[in-house]
C-alpha positions as CSV (number, residue, x, y, z in Angstrom):
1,X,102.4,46.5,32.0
2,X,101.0,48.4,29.6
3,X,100.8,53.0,28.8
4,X,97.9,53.9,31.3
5,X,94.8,54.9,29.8
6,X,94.3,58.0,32.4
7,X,96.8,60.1,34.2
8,X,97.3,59.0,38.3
9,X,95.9,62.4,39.0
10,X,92.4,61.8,36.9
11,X,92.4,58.5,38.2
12,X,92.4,59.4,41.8
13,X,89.8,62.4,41.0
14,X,87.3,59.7,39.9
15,X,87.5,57.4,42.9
16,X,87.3,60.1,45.6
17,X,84.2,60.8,43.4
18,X,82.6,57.2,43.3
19,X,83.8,57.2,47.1
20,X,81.9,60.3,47.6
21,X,78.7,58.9,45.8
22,X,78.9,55.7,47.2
23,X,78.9,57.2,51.1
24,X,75.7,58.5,49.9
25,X,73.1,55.7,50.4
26,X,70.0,55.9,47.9
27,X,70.8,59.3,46.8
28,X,69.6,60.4,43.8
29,X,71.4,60.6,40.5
30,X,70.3,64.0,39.0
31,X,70.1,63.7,35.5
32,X,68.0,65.3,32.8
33,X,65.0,63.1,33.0
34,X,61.2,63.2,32.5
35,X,60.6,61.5,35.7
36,X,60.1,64.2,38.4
37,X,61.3,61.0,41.4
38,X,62.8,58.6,39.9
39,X,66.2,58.2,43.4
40,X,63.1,59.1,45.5
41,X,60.1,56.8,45.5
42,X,60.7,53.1,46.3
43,X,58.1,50.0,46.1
44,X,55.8,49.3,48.3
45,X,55.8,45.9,48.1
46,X,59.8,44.7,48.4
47,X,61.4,48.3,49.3
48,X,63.1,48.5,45.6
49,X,63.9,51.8,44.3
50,X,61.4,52.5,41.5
51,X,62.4,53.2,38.0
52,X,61.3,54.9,34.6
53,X,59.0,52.5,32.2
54,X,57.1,53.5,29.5
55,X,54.6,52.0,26.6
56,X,53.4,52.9,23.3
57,X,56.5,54.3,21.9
58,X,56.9,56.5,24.8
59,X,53.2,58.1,24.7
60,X,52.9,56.5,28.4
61,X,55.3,56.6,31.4
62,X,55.3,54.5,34.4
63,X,57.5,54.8,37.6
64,X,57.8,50.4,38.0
65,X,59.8,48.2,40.5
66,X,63.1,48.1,39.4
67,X,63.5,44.5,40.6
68,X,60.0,43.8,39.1
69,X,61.1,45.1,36.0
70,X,64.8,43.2,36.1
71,X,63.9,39.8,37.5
72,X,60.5,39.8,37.0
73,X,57.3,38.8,38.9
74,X,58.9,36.2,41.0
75,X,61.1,38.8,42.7
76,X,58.5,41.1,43.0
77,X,54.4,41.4,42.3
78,X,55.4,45.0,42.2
79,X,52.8,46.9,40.2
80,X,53.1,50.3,37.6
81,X,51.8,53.5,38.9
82,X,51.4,55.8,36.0
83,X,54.2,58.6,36.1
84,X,51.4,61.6,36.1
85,X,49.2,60.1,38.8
86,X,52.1,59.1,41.2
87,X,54.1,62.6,40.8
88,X,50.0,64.2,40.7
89,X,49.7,62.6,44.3
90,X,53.2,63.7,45.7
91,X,52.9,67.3,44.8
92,X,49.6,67.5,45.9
93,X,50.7,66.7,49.7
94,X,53.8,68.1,49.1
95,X,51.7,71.5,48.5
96,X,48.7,70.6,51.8
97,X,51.0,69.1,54.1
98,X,54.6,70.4,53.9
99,X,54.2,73.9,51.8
100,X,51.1,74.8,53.9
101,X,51.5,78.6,55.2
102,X,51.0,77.3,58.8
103,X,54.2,74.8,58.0
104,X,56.2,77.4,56.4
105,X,57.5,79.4,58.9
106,X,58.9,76.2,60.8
107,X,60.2,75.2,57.9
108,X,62.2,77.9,57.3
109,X,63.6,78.0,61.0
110,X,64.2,73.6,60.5
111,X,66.3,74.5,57.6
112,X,68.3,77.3,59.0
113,X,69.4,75.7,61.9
114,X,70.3,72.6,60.2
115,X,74.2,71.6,60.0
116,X,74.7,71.3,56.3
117,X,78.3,69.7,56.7
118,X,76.9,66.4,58.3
C-alpha cells in the first residue's frame, strides 16, 4: 500500500471520462491539428483509420494508413494521399453534394428533428 497519487473523486472523474470516450466508436479526438480529417477518413485498402505523415521537415503533409505506417507494407499496401488534395477533394463534394442550396433546406429539417441524446 502506498499514498495514492490522485484523490478517489479525480480518479473516478477520469474513468467515467475514458468510459464515455470509449462508448464512442471511431470518434474523433479534436485536437489542435493541421489535418482538417484526421478521426474521419479511413483506408481504402484494410479499413484503418488514416493518420498525419509528413516529409521534408514538415514542408509536405500526408494523411497515410495508420497500420501502413506502424507495421508496414505487409499489413497494409496502403498508399499517401497528400493532405491538400485529399481535404481539396472532400470539401469540394462536401460544398456540390451536401451544402448545395437544393440540399439545404432538408438539411436543416434532418437536423432539427434529430434526437441529440441518442
Amino acid at each position: 500500500m502506498h499514498e495514492p497519487l490522485v484523490s478517489r473523486e479525480e480518479f473516478e472523474r477520469v474513468q467515467e471520462l475514458l468510459d464515455y470516450r470509449a462508448a464512442i466508436p471511431g470518434a474523433p479526438r479534436w485536437h489542435v491539428s493541421p489535418y482538417l480529417l484526421i478521426g474521419l477518413v479511413r483506408c481504402g485498402k484494410c479499413g484503418a483509420a488514416l493518420c498525419g505523415t509528413s516529409a521534408k521537415s514538415g514542408r509536405f503533409r500526408y494523411h497515410t494508413c495508420s497500420r501502413y505506417y506502424k507495421q508496414g507494407k505487409s499489413a497494409c499496401p496502403g498508399d499517401k494521399v497528400r493532405k491538400e488534395k485529399l481535404e481539396s477533394f472532400v470539401l469540394e463534394k462536401l460544398l456540390t453534394a451536401i451544402l448545395a442550396p437544393e440540399n439545404l433546406e432538408r438539411l436543416l429539417e434532418l437536423v432539427k428533428t434529430r434526437n441529440w441524446r441518442d
